[in-house]
C-alpha positions in Angstrom: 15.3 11.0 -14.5 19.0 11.1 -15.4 21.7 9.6 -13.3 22.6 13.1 -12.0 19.3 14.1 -10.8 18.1 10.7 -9.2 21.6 11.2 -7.0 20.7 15.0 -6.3 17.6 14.0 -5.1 18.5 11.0 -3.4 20.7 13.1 -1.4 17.7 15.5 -0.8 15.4 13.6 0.4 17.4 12.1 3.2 17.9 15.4 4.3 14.5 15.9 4.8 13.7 12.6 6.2 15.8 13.6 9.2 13.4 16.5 9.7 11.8 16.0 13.4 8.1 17.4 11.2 6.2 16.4 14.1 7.9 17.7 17.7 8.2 21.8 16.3 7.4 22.6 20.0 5.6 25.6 18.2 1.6 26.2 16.8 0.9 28.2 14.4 -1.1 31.4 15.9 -4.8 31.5 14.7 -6.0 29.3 17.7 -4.3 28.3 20.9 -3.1 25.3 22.6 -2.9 23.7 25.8 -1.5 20.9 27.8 -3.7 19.2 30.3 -2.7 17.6 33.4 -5.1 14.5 33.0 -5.6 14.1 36.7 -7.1 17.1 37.9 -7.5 18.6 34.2 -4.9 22.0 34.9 -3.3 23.9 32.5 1.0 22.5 32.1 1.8 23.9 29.2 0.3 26.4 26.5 0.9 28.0 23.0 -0.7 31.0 21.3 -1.7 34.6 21.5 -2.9 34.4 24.6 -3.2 38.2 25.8 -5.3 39.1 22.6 -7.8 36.4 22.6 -8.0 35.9 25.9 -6.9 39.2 28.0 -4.6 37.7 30.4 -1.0 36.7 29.4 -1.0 33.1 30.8 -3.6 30.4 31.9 -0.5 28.0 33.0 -1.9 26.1 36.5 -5.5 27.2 36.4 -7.9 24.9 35.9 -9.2 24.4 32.4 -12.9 25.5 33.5 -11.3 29.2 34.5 -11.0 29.7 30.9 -13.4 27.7 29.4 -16.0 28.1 31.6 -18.2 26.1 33.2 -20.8 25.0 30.9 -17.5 23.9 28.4 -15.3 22.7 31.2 -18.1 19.9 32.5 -18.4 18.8 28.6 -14.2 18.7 28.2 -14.5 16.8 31.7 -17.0 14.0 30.3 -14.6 13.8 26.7 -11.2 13.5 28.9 -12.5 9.8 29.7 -13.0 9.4 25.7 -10.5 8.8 22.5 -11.0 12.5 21.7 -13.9 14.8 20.5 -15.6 18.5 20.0 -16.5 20.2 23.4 -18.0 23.0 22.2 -17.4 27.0 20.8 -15.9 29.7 23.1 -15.8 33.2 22.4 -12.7 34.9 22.2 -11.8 38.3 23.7 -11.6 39.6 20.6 -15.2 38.5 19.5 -15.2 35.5 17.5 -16.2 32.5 18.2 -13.6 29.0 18.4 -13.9 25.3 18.2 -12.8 23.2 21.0 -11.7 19.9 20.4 -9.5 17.6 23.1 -7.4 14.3 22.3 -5.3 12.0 24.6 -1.4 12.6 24.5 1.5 11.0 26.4 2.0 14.5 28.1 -1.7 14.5 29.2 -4.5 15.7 27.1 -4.0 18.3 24.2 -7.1 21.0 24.0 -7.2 22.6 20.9 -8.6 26.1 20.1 -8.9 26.9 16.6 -10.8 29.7 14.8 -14.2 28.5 13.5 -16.4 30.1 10.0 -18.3 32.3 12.5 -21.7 31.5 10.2 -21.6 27.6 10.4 -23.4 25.9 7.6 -26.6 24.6 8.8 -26.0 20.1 9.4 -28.4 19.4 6.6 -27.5 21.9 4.0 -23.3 20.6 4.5 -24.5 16.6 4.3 -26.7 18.1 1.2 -23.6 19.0 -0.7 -21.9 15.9 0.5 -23.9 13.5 -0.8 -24.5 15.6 -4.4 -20.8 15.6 -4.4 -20.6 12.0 -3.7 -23.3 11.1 -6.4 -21.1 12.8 -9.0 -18.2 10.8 -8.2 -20.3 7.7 -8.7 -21.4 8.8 -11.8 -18.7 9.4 -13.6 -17.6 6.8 -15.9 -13.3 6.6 -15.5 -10.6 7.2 -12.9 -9.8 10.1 -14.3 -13.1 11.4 -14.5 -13.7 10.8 -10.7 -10.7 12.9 -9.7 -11.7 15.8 -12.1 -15.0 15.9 -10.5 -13.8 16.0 -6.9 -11.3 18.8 -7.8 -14.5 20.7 -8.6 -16.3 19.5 -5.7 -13.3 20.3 -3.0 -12.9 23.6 -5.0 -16.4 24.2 -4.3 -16.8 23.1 -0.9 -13.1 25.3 0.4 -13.4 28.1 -1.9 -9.5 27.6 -2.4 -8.2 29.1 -6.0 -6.4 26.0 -6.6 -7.6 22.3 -5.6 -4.9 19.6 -7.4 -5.5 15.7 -7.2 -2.1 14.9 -6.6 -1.0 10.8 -7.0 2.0 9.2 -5.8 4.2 7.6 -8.3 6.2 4.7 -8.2 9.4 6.5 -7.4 7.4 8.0 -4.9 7.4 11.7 -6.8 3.9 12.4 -7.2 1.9 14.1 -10.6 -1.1 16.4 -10.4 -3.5 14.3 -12.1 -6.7 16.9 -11.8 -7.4 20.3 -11.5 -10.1 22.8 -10.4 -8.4 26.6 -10.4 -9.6 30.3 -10.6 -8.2 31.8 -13.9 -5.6 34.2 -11.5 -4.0 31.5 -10.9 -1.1 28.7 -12.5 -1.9 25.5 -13.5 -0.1 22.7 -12.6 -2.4 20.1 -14.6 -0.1 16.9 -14.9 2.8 18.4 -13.7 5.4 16.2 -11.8 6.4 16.7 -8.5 9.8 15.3 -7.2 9.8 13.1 -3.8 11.2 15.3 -2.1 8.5 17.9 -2.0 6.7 15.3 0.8 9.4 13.4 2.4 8.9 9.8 4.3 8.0 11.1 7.5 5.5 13.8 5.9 3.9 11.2 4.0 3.1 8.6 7.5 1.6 12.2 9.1 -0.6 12.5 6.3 -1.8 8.9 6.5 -2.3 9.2 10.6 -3.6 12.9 10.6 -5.5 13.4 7.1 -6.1 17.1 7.0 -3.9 19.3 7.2 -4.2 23.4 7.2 -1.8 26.3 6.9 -4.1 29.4 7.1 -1.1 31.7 6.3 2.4 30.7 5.1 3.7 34.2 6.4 2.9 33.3 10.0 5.0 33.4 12.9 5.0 30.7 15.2 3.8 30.8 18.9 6.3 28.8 21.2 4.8 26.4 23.5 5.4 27.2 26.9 6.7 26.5 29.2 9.7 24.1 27.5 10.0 20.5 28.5 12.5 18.3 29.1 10.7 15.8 26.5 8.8 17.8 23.1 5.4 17.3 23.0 4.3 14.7 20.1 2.0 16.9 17.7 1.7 14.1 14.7 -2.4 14.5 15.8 -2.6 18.7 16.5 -4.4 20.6 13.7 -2.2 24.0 14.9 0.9 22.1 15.1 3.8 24.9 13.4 4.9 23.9 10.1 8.7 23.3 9.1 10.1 25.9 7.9 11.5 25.0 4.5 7.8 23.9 3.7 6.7 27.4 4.5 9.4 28.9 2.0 8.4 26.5 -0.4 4.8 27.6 -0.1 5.8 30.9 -0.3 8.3 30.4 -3.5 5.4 28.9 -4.8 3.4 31.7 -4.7 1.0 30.3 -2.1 -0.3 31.9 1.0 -2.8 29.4 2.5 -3.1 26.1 1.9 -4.9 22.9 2.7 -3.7 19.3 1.9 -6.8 16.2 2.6 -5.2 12.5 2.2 -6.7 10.3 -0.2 -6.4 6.7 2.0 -6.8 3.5 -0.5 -6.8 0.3 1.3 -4.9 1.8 4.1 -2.3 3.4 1.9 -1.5 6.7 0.6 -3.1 6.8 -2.7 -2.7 10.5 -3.1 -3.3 14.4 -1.7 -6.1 17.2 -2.1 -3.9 19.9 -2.4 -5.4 23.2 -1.9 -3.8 26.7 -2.7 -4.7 29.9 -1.8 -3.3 33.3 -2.9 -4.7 34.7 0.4 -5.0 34.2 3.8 -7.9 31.8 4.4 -9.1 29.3 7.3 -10.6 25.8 7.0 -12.5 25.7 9.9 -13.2 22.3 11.7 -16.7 21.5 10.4 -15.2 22.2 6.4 -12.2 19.9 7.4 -14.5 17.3 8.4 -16.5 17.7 5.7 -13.3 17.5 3.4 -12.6 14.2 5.1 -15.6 12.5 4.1 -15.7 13.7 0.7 -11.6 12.5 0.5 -13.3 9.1 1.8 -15.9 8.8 -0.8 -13.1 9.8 -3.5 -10.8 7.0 -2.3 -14.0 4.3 -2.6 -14.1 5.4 -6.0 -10.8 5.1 -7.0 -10.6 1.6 -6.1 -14.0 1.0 -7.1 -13.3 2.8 -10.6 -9.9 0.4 -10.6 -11.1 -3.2 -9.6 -13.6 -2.6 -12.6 -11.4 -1.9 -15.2 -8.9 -5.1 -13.6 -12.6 -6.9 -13.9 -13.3 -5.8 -17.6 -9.6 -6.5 -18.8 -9.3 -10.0 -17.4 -12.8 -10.9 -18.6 -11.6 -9.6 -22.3 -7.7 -11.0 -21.8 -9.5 -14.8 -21.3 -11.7 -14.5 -24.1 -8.5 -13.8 -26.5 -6.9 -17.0 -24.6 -9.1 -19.4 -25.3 -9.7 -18.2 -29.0 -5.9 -18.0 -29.6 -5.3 -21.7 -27.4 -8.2 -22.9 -30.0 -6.3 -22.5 -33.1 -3.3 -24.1 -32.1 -3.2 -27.9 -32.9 -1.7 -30.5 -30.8 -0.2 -32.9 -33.6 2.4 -30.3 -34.9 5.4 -29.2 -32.8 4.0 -26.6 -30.2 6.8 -23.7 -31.4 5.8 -23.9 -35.2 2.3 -23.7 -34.5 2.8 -20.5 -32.0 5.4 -19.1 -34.6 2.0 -18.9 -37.1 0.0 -17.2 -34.6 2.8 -14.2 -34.2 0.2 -11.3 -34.6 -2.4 -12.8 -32.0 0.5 -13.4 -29.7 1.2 -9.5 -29.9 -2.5 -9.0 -29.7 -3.0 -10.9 -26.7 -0.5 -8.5 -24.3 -1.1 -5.7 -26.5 3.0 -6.0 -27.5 4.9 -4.8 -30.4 6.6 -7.6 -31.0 6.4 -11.2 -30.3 9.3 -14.0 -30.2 9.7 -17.9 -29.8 12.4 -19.3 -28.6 12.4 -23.2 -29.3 15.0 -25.8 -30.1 14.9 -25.2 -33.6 15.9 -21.6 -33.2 14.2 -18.4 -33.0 11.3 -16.9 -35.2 10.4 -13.2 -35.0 6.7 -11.4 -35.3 6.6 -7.3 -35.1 9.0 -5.0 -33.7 11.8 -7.4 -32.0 15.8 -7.5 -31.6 17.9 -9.2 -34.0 17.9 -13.3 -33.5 21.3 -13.5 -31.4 19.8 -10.5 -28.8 16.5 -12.7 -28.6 18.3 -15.7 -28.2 20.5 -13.9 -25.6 17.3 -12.7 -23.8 15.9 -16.2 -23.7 18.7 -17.6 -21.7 19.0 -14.9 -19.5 15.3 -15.5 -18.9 15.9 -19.3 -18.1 18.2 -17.9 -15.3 15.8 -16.1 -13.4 14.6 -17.9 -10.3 10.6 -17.3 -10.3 8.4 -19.3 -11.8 6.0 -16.2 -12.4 6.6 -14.5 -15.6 8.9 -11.9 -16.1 7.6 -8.7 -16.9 9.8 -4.9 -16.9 8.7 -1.6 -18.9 12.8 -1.2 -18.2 14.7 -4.0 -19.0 17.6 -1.9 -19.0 17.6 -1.9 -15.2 17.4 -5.5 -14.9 19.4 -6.3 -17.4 22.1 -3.5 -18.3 23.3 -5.2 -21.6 19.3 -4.9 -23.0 20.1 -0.9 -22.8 21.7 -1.7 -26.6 18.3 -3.2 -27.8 16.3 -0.5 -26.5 14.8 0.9 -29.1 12.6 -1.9 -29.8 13.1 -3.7 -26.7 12.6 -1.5 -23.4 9.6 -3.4 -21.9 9.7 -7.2 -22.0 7.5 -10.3 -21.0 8.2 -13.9 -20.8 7.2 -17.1 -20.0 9.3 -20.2 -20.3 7.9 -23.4 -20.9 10.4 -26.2 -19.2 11.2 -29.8 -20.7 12.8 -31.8 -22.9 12.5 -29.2 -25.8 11.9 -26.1 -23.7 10.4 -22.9 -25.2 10.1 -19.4 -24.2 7.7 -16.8 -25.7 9.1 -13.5 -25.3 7.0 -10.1 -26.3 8.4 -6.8 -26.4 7.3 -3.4 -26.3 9.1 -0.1 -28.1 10.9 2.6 -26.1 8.5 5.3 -25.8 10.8 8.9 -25.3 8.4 10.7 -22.5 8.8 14.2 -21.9 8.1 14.7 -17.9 6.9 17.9 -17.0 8.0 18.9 -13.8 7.1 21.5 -11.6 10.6 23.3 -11.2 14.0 21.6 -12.0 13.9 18.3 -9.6 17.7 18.4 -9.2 17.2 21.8 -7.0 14.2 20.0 -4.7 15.7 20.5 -1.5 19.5 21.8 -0.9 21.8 22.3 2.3 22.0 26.1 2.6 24.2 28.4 4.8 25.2 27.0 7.8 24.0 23.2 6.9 20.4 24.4 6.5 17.6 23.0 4.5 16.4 25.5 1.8 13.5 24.4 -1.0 14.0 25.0 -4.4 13.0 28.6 -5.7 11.2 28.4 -8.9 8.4 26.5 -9.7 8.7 27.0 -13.5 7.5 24.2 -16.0 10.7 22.1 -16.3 10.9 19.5 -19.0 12.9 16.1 -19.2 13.2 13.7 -21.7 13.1 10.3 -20.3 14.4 7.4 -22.4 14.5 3.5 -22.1 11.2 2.5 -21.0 7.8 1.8 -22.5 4.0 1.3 -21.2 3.9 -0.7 -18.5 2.6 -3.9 -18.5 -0.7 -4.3 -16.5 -1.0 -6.6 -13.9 -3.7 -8.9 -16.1 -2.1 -9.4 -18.7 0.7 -10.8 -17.1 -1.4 -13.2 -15.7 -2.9 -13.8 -19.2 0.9 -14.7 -19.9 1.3 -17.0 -17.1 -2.5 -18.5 -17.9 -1.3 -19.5 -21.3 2.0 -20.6 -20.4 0.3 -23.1 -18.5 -2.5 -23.9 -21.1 0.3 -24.5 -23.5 2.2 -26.5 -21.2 -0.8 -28.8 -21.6 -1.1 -28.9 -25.2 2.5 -29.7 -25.1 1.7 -32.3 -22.4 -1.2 -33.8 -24.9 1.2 -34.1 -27.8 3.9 -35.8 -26.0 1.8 -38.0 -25.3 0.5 -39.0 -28.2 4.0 -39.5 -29.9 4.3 -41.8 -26.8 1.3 -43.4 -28.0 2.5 -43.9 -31.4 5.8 -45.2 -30.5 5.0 -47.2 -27.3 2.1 -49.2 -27.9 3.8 -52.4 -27.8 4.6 -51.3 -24.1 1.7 -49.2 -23.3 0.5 -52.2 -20.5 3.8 -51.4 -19.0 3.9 -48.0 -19.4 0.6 -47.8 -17.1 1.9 -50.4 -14.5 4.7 -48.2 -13.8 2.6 -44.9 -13.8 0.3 -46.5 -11.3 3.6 -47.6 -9.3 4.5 -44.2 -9.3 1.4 -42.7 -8.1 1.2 -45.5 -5.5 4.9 -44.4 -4.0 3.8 -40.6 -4.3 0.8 -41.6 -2.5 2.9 -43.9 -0.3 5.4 -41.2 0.7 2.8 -38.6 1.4 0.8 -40.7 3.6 4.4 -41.2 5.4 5.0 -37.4 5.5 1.7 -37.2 7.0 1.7 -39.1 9.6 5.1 -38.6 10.9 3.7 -35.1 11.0 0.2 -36.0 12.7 2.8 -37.8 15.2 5.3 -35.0 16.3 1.6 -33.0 16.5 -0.2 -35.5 18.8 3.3 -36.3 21.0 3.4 -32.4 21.2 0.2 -32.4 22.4 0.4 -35.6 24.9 3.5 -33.5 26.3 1.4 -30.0 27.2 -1.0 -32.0 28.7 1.4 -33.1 31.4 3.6 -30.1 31.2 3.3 -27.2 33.7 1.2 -23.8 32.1 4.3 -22.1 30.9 5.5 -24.7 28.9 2.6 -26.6 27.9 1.8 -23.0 26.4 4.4 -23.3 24.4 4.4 -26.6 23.5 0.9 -25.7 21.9 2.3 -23.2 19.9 4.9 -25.5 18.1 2.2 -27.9 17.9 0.2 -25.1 15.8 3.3 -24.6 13.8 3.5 -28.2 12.7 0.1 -28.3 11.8 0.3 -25.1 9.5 3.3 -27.3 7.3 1.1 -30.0 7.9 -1.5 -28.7 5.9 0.9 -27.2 2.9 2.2 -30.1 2.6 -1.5 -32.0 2.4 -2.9 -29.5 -0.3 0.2 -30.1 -2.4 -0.4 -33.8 -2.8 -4.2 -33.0 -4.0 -4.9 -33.8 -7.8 -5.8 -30.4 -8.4 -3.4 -28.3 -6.9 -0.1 -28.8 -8.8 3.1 -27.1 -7.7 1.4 -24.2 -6.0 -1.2 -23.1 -3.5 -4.9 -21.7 -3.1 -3.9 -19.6 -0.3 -7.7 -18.2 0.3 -8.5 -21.9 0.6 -5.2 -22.8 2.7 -5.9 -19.9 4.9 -9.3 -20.8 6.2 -8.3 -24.4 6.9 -5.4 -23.3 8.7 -7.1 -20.3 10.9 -10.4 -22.9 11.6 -7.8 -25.3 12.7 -6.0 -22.4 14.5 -9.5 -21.6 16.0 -10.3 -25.3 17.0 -7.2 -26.1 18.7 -7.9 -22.7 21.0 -11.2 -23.4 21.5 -14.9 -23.1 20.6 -15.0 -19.4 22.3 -11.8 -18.5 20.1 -13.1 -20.4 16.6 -16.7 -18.0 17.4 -14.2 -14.7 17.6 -12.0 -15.2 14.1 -13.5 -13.6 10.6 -11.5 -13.5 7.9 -12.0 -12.6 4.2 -9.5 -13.6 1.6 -8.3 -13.6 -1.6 -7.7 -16.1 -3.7 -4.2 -16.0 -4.5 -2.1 -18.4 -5.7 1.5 -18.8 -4.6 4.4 -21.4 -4.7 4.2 -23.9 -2.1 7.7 -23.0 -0.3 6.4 -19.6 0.2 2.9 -20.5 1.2 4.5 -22.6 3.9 6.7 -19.5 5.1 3.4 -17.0 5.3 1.2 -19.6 7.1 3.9 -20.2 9.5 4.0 -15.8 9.8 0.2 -16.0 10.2 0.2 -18.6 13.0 2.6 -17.0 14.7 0.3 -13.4 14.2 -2.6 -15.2 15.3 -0.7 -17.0 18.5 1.2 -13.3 19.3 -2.9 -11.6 19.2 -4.2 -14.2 21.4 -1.9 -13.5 24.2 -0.7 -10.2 23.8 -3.9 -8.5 22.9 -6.8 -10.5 24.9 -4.3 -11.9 27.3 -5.5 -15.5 26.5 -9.1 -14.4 26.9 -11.6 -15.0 23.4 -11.2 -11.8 21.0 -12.5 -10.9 17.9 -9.4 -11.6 15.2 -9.7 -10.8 11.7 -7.7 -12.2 8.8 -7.4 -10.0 5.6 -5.7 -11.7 2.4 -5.7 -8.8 -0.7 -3.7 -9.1 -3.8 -1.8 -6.1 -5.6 0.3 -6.5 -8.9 2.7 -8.6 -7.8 2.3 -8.0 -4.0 -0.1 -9.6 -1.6 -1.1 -8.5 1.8 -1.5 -10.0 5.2 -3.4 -8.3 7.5 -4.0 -9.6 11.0 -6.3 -7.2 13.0 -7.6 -7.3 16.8 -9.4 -5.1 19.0 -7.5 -5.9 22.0 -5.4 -3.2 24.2 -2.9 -2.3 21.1 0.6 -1.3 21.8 3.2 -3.8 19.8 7.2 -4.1 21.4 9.6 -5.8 19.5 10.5 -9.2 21.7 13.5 -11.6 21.5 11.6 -14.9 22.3 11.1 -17.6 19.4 8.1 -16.4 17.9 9.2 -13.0 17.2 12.6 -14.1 15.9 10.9 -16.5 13.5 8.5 -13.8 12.2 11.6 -11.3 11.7 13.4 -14.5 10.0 10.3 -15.5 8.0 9.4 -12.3 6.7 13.3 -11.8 5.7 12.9 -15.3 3.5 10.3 -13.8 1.5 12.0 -10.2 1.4 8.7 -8.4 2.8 8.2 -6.4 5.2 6.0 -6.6 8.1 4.6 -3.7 9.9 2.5 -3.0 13.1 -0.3 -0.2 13.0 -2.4 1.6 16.2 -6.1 0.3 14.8 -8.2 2.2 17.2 -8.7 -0.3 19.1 -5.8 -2.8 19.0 -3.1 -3.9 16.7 -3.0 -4.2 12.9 -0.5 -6.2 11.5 0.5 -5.8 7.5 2.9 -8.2 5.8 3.5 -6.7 2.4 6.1 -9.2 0.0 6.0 -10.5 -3.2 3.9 -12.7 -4.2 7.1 -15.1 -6.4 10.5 -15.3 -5.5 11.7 -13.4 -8.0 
């Protein structure tokens, strides 16, 4: 995307952030909707054509069994004490039959009223086609395969003319990656889509609400009545009224129904099922929620279909390791030797170019910039603060002067291997000059029209862009097939040094060992130190709640937890075989049994976790086990109120990201506090430029940390 239409759309899509999607105070008119009072269960409020399905004008004040009935007002009666659920079909005035369905709400309780197929699909014949659709998805042998098979099987099971498998990007513009459509209609087969087409607030409906249905974009809304002082929160309400510039978009689109299912990964949104209709058309409830489980089995797959292709790359990445580590011997200088392996280097990352970097100067395999650009590179590289390597498919952005050396040089990985003579590899990939297709010109996504108000863009024509400066990305195993032979070089190097010390020292070799075991002895010395100065402030901590009235001896505890979490960093890091950085699967169930054992056999019974093992640099290890003894502490007392509760720990790893996931069952709800604990989590999270975010689990609270997993 060019400077121009990244601004544009910028600009766009902050516009329609500010959108208030989810209060429209408005349904949309093929069902009807009413307000509860939760007491006495009386109609406050209501929505909908009420004198033609119903044949009175208004049902505000009567008791919801007056309309109903009685047999469907005892059921709603029995569901008001529940989370939400179906009541029951009604007939309508005008002869067809509707789905009930009822959920809590802040104003009371929200009754729903929506049109259902009239000719419902027998239970077993619907789960039949589920589970065939399910089985194909298994079967198929690629991610792409998977979502070309569910856009047949949604097509199938909607009867829409169009069903696109649409995945966010980066950027967050999204590209249709699949497509099921009747010949009538476009295709938009690997089309892009610019952000703005689903802004921010859009995009946490669709992860909190996963279908949603517009039966005809030509609709008129039905105000809900009477008005209130405060709007009525519809983020959950399958009728809630649409914003308008998404209904001209639809129609400038050419669309008259559509359908959109979210496709939830690992509690993220993955992507949509979009579904276009050039007609009018319901989804009725029991196809929705038959939509919704076929969207679930489509998301297994998709991470299923991905962990195995991570699986089969590593497993193929470390065979090439140890072959390549294999031919390099230790009795010649380490950059000569990696200078003649040049094309296996490339091989390894799959590059186009390979570079060393040593003290004797630089030597070149492949496509690569000229020596002074790679020499430029390596010091640049030496500058940057993680200890990771250092991977871009646009080193322009990172590093404007690069833009000059883009032709052969728009991706690059490194590693640097520090010492005496340090040495960084660097491998490079080409420019590769993309042409995006876009679905209409992105630069005319959304614009301010008369007045200051928000108008889509009007055509939807193929639009082409030619986007320079980058190359294929870099997966995330082989960059840690890079880091894993950084480290086996730094080995080989470590061998060879210490044979020329061999060669040269032996007359002092006796002395040479005394002071290495003098050394040890003063590591060993100062850790023992460290650790009991910290097993004193934790036992004086303790000694001091003991005697301490409830309030404070409370929070006493919880410092003395705090100490123990640094406590045990700072223990793995003196073990032989940890090095500079941490086992944080490992780390992480020390540190929550300890968490558990200080709290209490009853507690230590309620905590699970299942982790990870990622490794991470000990000064940010000892920033998220501080975060997770705090998440733990803040759980125990906010969602149990001290009593035992189940507590489960979650530790995943994305490319370059982990996750943190702290989940109870308790009472839910999460404010934002100005005591200690919360201003350390806000300052913690902030050191490791994450972000930390609290989620409704149904029951109780689900805490993410999402941050890098370097520093870099």
């Amino acid at each position: 995307m060019t400077d121009q239409i990244a601004s544009e759309a910028h600009a766009a899509l902050t516009d329609c952030d500010r959108e208030p999607i989810h209060v429209p105070e408005a349904i949309q008119p093929h069902g009807l909707l009413f307000v509860l009072d939760r007491d006495d269960l009386r109609i406050v409020r209501e929505a909908g054509r009420m004198t033609s399905l119903t044949s009175r004008a208004s049902w505000l004040g009567c008791a919801v069994h007056e309309f109903l009935g009685d047999t469907l007002g005892k059921r709603l009666k029995a569901l008001a004490s529940v989370e939400q659920g179906f009541a029951g079909r009604w007939r309508a005035a005008n002869g067809l039959d509707y789905d009930v369905t009822v959920r809590p709400n802040a104003a009371g309780l929200v009754l729903e009223v929506e049109q259902s197929s009239q000719g419902a699909q027998l239970g077993v014949e619907l789960i039949s086609r589920l589970d065939a659709a399910a089985a194909a998805l298994e079967r198929a042998g690629s991610l792409r395969a998977v979502c070309e098979r569910a856009a047949e099987a949604f097509r199938a099971l909607t009867g829409y003319d169009r069903v696109m498998i649409y995945r966010f990007l980066d950027d967050s513009a999204g590209q249709v990656v699949a497509e099921s459509r009747s010949a009538e209609v476009e295709s938009f087969d690997n089309h892009h889509f610019p952000a703005t087409d689903i802004p921010r607030q859009a995009r946490a409906l669709y992860v909190r609400n996963p279908v949603r249905v517009i039966p005809d974009s030509h609709y008129e809304p039905q105000p809900l009545l009477p008005r209130a002082a405060e709007p009525l929160d519809m983020s959950d309400c399958g009728l809630r009224s649409v914003s308008p510039v998404h209904l001209q978009y639809l129609r400038n689109m050419g669309v008259r129904a559509s359908a959109s299912v979210s496709i939830i990964v690992d509690g993220e949104l993955w992507g949509l099922v979009a579904c276009h209709s050039s007609r009018p058309q319901i989804l009725p409830l029991e196809q929705r929620m038959a939509a919704t489980n076929l969207a679930r089995s489509l998301a297994r797959q998709i991470k299923a279909k991905g962990d195995a292709e991570l699986y089969r790359e590593r497993t193929r990445l470390r065979q090439l390791e140890h072959e390549l580590i294999g031919r390099i011997p230790v009795d010649r200088p380490l950059a000569d030797s990696l200078a003649a392996q040049g094309r296996d280097l490339a091989d390894l990352v799959d590059a186009d170019g390979v570079a060393v970097v040593g003290p004797d100067g630089v030597a070149r395999f492949g496509v690569t910039p000229a020596d002074s650009a790679v020499a430029e590179l390596a010091e640049w590289v030496a500058d940057q603060p993680s200890l990771r390597p250092f991977a871009t498919h646009v080193l322009s952005q990172r590093h404007p002067p690069a833009a000059q050396w883009a032709t052969e040089a728009s991706g690059l990985l490194a590693v640097r291997l520090p010492g005496e003579q340090p040495l960084t590899l660097l491998w490079f990939r080409a420019e590769i000059v993309e042409t995006v297709r876009w679905a209409g010109n992105p630069s005319t996504a959304v614009k301010d029209g008369p007045s200051g108000v928000l108008t889509p863009r009007a055509s939807f024509e193929a639009w082409s862009e030619t986007v320079r400066g980058r190359s294929r990305r870099w997966t995330p195993a082989q960059v840690e097939s890079a880091g894993r032979l950084r480290d086996a070089l730094l080995d080989i190097a470590s061998v060879g040094q210490l044979r020329s010390l061999n060669r040269t020292l032996q007359a002092s070799l006796s002395e040479r060992d005394l002071r290495l075991e003098q050394q040890g002895f003063l590591i060993r010395e100062v850790n023992h130190r460290v650790q009991n100065s910290l097993t004193l402030v934790s036992s004086f901590l303790g000694l001091q709640a003991r005697h301490a009235e409830a309030a404070a001896a409370e929070q006493l505890n919880e410092a003395r937890r705090r100490v123990r979490a640094v406590s045990m960093v700072h223990s793995r890091l003196y073990r032989a075989e940890t090095g500079a950085s941490v086992d944080m699967a490992r780390y992480f169930a020390e540190l929550v049994e300890d968490l558990g054992g200080s709290m209490g056999a009853d507690w230590l019974a309620q905590l699970d976790s299942d982790l990870a093992p990622v490794r991470m640099d000990a000064s940010r290890a000892v920033t998220v086990g501080l975060i997770l003894t705090e998440l733990i502490i803040n759980a125990q007392k906010y969602a149990y109120d001290g009593e035992p509760g189940p507590i489960r720990v979650v530790l995943e790893e994305e490319p370059d990201l982990f996750r943190l996931t702290v989940e109870d069952q308790g009472k839910g709800g999460h404010a934002v506090g100005d005591g200690f604990g919360s201003l350390m989590i806000q300052s913690l999270v902030g050191q490791l430029g994450g972000e930390l975010t609290y989620r409704d689990a149904s029951p109780g609270l689900r805490a993410v940390l999402k941050a890098p997993i370097g520093g870099g």
